[in-house]
Every structure is written in structure tokens, then in C-alpha cells.
N, C-alpha and C positions, 0 to 999 in steps of 0.2 A: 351764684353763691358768694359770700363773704370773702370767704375762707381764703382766696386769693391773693386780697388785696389787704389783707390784715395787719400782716406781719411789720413789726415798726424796728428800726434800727437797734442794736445790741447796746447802743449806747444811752439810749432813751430808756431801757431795761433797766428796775430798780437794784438796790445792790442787794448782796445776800443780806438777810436779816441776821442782827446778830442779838444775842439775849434774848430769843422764840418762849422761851418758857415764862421768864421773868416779862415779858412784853402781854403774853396770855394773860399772866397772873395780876398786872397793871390792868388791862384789858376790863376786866370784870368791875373792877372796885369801880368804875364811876358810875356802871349798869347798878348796885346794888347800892352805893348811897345817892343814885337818883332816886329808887323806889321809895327809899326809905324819904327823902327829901319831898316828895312828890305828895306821898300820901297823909302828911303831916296835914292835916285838916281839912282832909280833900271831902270830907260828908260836913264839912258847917255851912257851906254855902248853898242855896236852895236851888235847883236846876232853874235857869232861864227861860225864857221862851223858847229859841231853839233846841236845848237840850229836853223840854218837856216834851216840843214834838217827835225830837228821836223816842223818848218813851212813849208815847203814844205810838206811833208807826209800830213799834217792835211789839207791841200789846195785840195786833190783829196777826194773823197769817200772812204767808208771803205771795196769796194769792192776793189777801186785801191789800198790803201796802203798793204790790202792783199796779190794783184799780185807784187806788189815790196818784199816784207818779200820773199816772196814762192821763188822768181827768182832770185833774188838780191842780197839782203843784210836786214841787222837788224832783222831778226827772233826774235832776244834776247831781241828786243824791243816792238812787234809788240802790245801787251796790252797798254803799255804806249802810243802810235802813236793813239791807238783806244779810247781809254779815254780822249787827249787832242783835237781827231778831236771832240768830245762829246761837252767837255768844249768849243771849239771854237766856236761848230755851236751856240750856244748862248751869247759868249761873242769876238767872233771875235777872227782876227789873230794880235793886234796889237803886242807892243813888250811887254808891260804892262799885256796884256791878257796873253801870253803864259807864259809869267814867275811870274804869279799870284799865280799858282797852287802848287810853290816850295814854294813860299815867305808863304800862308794860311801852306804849312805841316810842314816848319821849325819851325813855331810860336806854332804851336800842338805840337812838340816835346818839344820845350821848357818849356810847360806845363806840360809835361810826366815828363819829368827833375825835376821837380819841387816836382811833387806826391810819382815820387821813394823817391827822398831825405827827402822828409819828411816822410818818413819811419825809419830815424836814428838820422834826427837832428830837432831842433828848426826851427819855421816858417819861421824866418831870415834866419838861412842855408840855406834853401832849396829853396827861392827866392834868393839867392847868388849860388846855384848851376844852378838854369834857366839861371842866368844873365851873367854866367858864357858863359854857353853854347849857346847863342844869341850874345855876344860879343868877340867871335870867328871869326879872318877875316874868315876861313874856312866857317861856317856857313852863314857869308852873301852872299860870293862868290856862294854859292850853292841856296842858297835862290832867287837869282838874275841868274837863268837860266833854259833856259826851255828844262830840261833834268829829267830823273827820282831819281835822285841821289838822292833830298831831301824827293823824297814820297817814298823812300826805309827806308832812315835814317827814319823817322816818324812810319811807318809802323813797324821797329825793336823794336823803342821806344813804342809803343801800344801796341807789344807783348809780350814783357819782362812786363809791368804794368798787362797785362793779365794773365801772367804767376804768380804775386804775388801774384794777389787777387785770381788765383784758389786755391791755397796751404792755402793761407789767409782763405779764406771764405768754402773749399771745394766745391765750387759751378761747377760742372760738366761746366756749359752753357759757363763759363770762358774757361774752356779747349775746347770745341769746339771753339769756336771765335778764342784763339790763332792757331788752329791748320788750321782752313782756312786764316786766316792770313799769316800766314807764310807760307804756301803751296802759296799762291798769288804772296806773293812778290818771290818767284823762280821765276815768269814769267816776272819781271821785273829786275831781278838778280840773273844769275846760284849761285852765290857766299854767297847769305843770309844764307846759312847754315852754315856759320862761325859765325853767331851769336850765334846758338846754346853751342859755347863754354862757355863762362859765363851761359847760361840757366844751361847749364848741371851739371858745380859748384854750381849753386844752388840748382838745385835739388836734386843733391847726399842724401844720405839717408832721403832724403824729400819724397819721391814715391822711387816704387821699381825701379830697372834697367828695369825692364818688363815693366812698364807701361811708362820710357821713350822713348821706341821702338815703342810702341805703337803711342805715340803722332809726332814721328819723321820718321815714315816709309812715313807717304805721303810730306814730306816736301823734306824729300829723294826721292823721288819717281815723284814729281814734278820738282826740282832742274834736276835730271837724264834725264827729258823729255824732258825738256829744252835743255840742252846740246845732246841729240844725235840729234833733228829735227835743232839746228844750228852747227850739226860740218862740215856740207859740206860749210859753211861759213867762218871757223874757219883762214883764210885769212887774215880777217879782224883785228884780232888780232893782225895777226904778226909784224908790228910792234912795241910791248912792248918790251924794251929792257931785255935779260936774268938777270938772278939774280944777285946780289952781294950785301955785306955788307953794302955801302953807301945810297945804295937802300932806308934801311931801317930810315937811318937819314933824306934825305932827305924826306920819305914817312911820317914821324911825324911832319916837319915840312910844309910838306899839309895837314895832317888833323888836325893842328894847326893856320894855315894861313898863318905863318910867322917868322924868327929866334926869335926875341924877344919874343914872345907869347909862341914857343913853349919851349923857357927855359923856362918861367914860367911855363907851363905844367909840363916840366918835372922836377921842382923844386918838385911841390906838388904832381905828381905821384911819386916821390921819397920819399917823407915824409910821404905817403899816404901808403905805403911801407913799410917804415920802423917802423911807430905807429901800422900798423896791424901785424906785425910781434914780436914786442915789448911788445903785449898785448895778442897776438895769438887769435887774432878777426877774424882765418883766416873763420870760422863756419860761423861770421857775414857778415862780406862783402868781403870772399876773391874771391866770384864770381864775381864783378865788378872790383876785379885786374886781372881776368881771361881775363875778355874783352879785357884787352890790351896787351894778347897774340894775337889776330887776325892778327895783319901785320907780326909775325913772321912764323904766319901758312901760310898766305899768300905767302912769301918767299920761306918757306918749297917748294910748291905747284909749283911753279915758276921752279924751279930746273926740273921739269919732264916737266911742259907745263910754259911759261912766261907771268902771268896774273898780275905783282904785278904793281898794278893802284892803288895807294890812294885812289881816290873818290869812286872807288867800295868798297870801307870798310869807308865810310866815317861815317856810326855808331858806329864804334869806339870812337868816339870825346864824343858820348854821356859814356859811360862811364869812358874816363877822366875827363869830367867835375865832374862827381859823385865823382870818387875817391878823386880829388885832397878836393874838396868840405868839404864833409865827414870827412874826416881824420881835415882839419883845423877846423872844427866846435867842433868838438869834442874835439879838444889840447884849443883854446883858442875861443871867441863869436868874437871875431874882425878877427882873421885871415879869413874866408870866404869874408867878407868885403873887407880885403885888395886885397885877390885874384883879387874880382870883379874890382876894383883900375888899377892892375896891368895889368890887360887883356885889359881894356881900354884906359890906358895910352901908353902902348907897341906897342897895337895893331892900336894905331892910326894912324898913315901911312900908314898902311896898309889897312886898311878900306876905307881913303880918299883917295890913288890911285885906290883901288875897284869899284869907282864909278867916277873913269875916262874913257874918250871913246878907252883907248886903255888897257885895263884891262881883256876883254875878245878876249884874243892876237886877231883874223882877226879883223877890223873894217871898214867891210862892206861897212856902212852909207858914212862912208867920202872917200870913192873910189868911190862910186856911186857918191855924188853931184859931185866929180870933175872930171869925167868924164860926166856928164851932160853939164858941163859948157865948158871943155877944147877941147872934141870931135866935128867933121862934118862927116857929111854924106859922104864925099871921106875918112874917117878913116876907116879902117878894127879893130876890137877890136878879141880877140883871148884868149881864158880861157885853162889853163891846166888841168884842172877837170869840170867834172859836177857840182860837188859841190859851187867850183867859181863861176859858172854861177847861181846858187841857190843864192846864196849871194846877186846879181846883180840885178836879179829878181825881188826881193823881197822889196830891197832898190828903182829899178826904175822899178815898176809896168808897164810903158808904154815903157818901151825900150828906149836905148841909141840912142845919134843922131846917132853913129857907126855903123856901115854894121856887121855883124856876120856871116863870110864866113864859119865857122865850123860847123854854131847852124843846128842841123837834128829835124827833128820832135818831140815833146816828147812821149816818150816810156810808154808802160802801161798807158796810159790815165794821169801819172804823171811826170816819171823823164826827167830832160833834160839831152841830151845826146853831146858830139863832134864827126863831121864825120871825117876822117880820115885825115892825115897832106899832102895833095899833095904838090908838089913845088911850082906848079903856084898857088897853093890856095890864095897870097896875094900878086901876082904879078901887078896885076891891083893896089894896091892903093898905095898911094905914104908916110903914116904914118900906120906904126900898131904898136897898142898897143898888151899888153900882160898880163894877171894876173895869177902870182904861188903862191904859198905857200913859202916862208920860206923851204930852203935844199930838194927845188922839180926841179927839172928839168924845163928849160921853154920850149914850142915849140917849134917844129922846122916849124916854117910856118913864117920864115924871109926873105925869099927869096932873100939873099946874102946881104941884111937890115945891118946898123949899129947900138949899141944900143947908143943913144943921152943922153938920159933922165932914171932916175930911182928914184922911190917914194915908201917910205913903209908908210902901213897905219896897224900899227901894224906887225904881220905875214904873213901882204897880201903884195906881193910885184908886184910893177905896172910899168914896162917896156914899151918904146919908140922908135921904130926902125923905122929910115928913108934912 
């Protein structure tokens, strides 16, 4: 049992809370002008590829998206696919519904943000450190997609406040919750065990090393379970580019949003830096400059297998905001102020392209109307992926005026699939269109066709052969 070896010094014990009500009452406001911040355009943008295959998965049964995980693809997802068909079947597939469930975890984090920080600074701070972390393009961008990325960020954030109050309060039930916690999110992220890097700064002579084994063998051991039942997958992956140095710049300035935003970041993680070093606070908070070692392990990691994706660490961002926060509260009462200034001023471009239709690169929507309108029934229309044709689907629920000489049955009671490229396959019609990706390949079902016409709608690129 735990229970033993738990108990940490009196002195390590937070102090009484003073101002409980007025701290509640702070508490809320960054949850509630997150929402409101969040959903400020959160339906202009057209779902992407990977958000349309969350809508598509959530469109079958939870027996079919099983048969897809098992045969397919996305094992790594398969919790997340099962929990949004959940949220659907009672709130629907729109675009609003599916990307509801980032927009509610991002606003929770931001409250987490809030409750750490107010662990170091003034009530101000620590509502300068939420405000921080909500006006982060990163953060909205994530907030506004219906992918798991923001219920992992959330989920990180609920366990690291779990991990305070167990050390805080010695309450054992703490340490249970984090440890299902974080055993969970392994099933929506092999990678959540990079989290543990700050945990483990913390904990250093906090609990013995024994009893962080103890708390860390199932989160390990979930993570592991994860990764062996998806490596016959592990395909899917290979497109991340191998490692290098730039990697790492530009991976700060994604879990930043944007150039400007993330010099500020790395203005005050430098300063945040340099005041803990200055005053050797490293006991106090040098575990949330631990945090943002993450992208560098992450690199490390990349070198043997190439996983380095931003967004799969994108709780990281929650302890730059702390840092940078932290350190200015503590130098002067107006610097966190200015932060919040800064993040917003900088970051404002970036936020108002965020919530333009071409922001989440494919856009779907407006390839569908215009091929609703531009297409006839003597058109042959022709998709380079399934996924394309997800897109299409989804946007024109009732099918295009166009013939779809490729479309085969859908497979497993869900996926759509293309039949193979004959020659004659679109010899009969006199216009084919075509939809690729951005640096894909287009068909070959032109049948000695000329291209006329070419339209990008975003990363979807929409071809004309007559």
C-alpha cells in the first residue's frame, strides 16, 4: 500500500488558504471568459482532415469504429472516437457539437492555471497566469478542434493540481485520482508520460523514489499497452519528419501560436529563468521549468523513432504560462499585467486568422458548395484518399450532382473507400474533377484528360480535366 510511505513533512504542507471565497469567486472568471473567448468563431472554420475523421468514426456504432481501430487505423485513438460518439449521440454531429468538448477542457485548464498559480502569487497573478494561458493562439487553435489534444492538455492539468493537493493535504484518495488519471490519458496519448518530468521535479525529496514507482508503474504500464497493440499501425506515423535542431524552434513557436507570442514566451521563460536561478527558488518552482524540458525529451526520443509533433505535448504551454507568470508576479504586481497586454496584442493576428475558413488548412465546406453548384451529372468527380471523400460527405450529406466512378461500398459498416484507378474508369465523361491534398499525388483516372482549371480551398487542392 501507498498509504505508508506518503506522508511528506509539515513543512512542505501548504499554508492555510486565506481569502477561500474571494479565491472561488476569481476561480471561475477565467473558466467563463475562456468559453466565451473560445467560441468566438469556433464554426467558421471548416473541420480538417483529422476532425472530419473524428466525424466520420462517431457517425458508425461503437461496434463499427472498433472494427476500424482493430483493422485499420487509429488504435491510439480509439477511447477518444468512443467518448465523442457518446457526446454525439446526445448532442449531435454538428461542427459546434464536436469541437465543444475541446472548447469546455481548454476553459478547465485554464482554471487549473489559475489554482496552481495561486499557489505562489497574488489573486491577480494567478488570474494573469489563466489569461495568459486562454490567450494563447495555440490554445484557441486547439480549443476549436475536434481532436483529443485539448482533453489530454486538461487531463495533464487536473493531474499535476492532484498531485499538489496529495503532498498538500497527504490525502491518499488524491493520489489515487491522479494515478487513474494519468493511466487514462495514455489511452488518448502514448506520450502523456512526459508529463511526469515536472511531476518528478516535484516530487524529489517530497515522497520517497519507492513510492514514485509505485504511482508511475501503471501509467507506465498503460502508455506500454498502448504502444505495443498500435505498433502494427506504426505507418501512420511515418510521415513526421526525422529530428533536427529547427525542429525545436519551430515546435515553440506551435505550442505558442505564433512568432510574436512566442518571443514573448520566451522573453519570460528567460526571466522566469534567470529570477529562479538568481534566488535559487530552484526547491520552489524549478519543477515547472522542468516542464519545459518536454520538447527537448521529445527530440531526444525522435532520434531512435520521429514523434516530434507539437500538439502531442501541447501541455507544455500550461507550464510556460506558469513560469513566465510566476517569476513576473513575484519581480514587480504589474509585470503579469503586462504579460497578459502582450499575449494579446501580439497575438492578435493570429487569433483573427484562427477563426478564418482557411485556418484549419483543408476547407472542406467551400469545395463542397462549389462543387454543388459547378458540377452535373455527366461530371465524374474522383478523390485521392478516403479521407477526401470524408470531407465531401460530411459537407454534402446528399451527394454531389457528380458520378463517383471510384466510390466502392463502405467498408466495416463505416469507412469510405476508392476502387482501383482503371483507365477507362473516366473515359465515358467528358469533365473530371479531382481532389488531393497539398504535395499528394493526383490520380491517375484522366484518361489522357487535360488539366483546365485548378482551385485550392486551403490544402485541398481541386483539379479540372477535360
Amino acid at each position: 500500500m501507498v498509504t505508508a510511505v506518503l506522508p511528506v513533512r509539515e513543512d512542505d504542507a501548504a499554508p492555510p488558504t486565506r481569502g477561500l471565497i474571494a479565491d472561488r469567486i476569481a476561480m471561475v472568471a477565467p473558466f467563463f471568459f475562456a468559453c466565451g473567448w473560445f467560441s468566438w468563431g469556433i464554426s467558421t472554420p471548416s473541420l480538417w482532415r483529422d476532425e472530419v475523421v473524428t466525424a466520420t468514426m462517431v457517425s458508425g456504432s461503437p461496434v463499427a469504429i472498433l472494427d476500424v481501430v482493430q483493422h485499420h487505423f487509429d488504435r491510439v485513438h480509439f477511447v477518444y472516437y468512443e467518448l465523442m460518439w457518446a457526446w454525439t449521440q446526445a448532442f449531435g454531429t454538428s461542427e459546434v457539437s464536436l469541437r465543444a468538448p475541446s472548447l469546455v477542457a481548454m476553459a478547465i485548464t485554464a482554471v487549473v492555471v489559475f489554482s496552481i498559480a495561486r499557489r505562489y502569487v497574488s489573486r491577480l497573478g494567478a488570474l494573469c497566469a489563466g489569461l495568459v494561458y486562454v490567450l494563447l493562439p495555440s490554445s484557441s487553435r486547439y480549443a476549436q478542434e475536434a481532436r483529443s489534444t485539448a482533453l489530454i492538455v486538461a487531463g495533464v492539468a487536473i493531474a499535476t493540481w492532484l498531485m499538489l493537493r496529495a503532498t498538500e493535504t497527504r490525502n491518499n484518495r488524491y493520489w489515487v485520482a491522479y494515478i487513474l488519471l494519468m493511466s487514462g490519458l495514455c489511452f488518448l496519448n502514448l506520450l502523456v508520460p512526459l508529463a511526469l518530468i515536472p511531476h518528478a521535479a516535484y516530487l524529489y525529496r517530497r515522497v520517497p523514489v519507492r513510492t514514485m514507482a509505485l504511482l508511475w508503474a501503471p501509467v507506465f504500464a498503460a502508455s506500454t499497452f498502448v504502444a505495443l497493440i498500435s505498433f502494427r499501425q506504426r505507418a501512420q506515423v511515418a510521415w513526421i519528419a526525422g529530428p533536427s535542431p529547427e525542429q525545436l524552434l519551430v515546435g515553440f513557436g506551435s505550442l505558442s501560436g505564433g512568432a510574436w507570442v512566442a518571443l514573448v514566451v520566451a522573453i519570460g521563460v528567460v526571466g522566469a529563468l534567470v529570477w529562479t536561478a538568481a534566488g535559487r527558488r530552484w526547491s520552489e518552482v524549478g519543477w515547472i521549468l522542468a516542464g519545459l524540458t518536454i520538447p527537448f525529451v521529445l527530440l531526444a526520443i525522435s532520434y531512435v523513432k520521429p514523434m516530434f509533433v507539437p500538439r502531442y505535448v501541447m501541455f507544455v504551454a500550461i507550464f510556460a504560462a506558469l513560469a513566465m507568470v510566476i517569476a513576473a508576479a513575484r519581480i514587480h504586481v504589474a509585470l503579469p499585467v503586462l504579460a497578459v497586454v502582450a499575449v494579446l496584442v501580439l497575438g492578435w493576428s493570429s487569433q483573427t486568422w484562427l477563426r478564418t475558413s482557411a485556418s484549419h488548412n483543408e476547407d472542406f465546406r467551400a469545395a463542397a458548395a462549389f462543387l454543388q453548384a459547378q458540377t452535373t451529372r455527366d461530371d465524374a468527380i474522383v478523390y485521392a484518399t478516403p479521407t477526401v471523400r470524408m470531407g465531401l460527405d460530411y459537407y454534402a450529406p446528399k451527394g454531389l450532382p457528380a458520378t463517383d466512378p471510384l466510390a466502392v461500398p463502405v467498408r466495416d459498416g463505416l469507412l469510405p473507400d476508392n476502387a482501383p484507378c482503371a483507365a477507362d474508369s473516366t473515359a465515358a465523361f467528358a469533365r473530371v474533377w479531382s481532389l488531393v491534398f497539398i504535395r499528394t499525388s493526383d490520380v491517375e483516372c484522366t484518361s489522357g484528360k487535360h488539366l483546365v482549371f485548378r482551385r485550392y480551398f486551403g490544402t485541398l487542392v481541386l483539379n479540372l480535366y477535360e
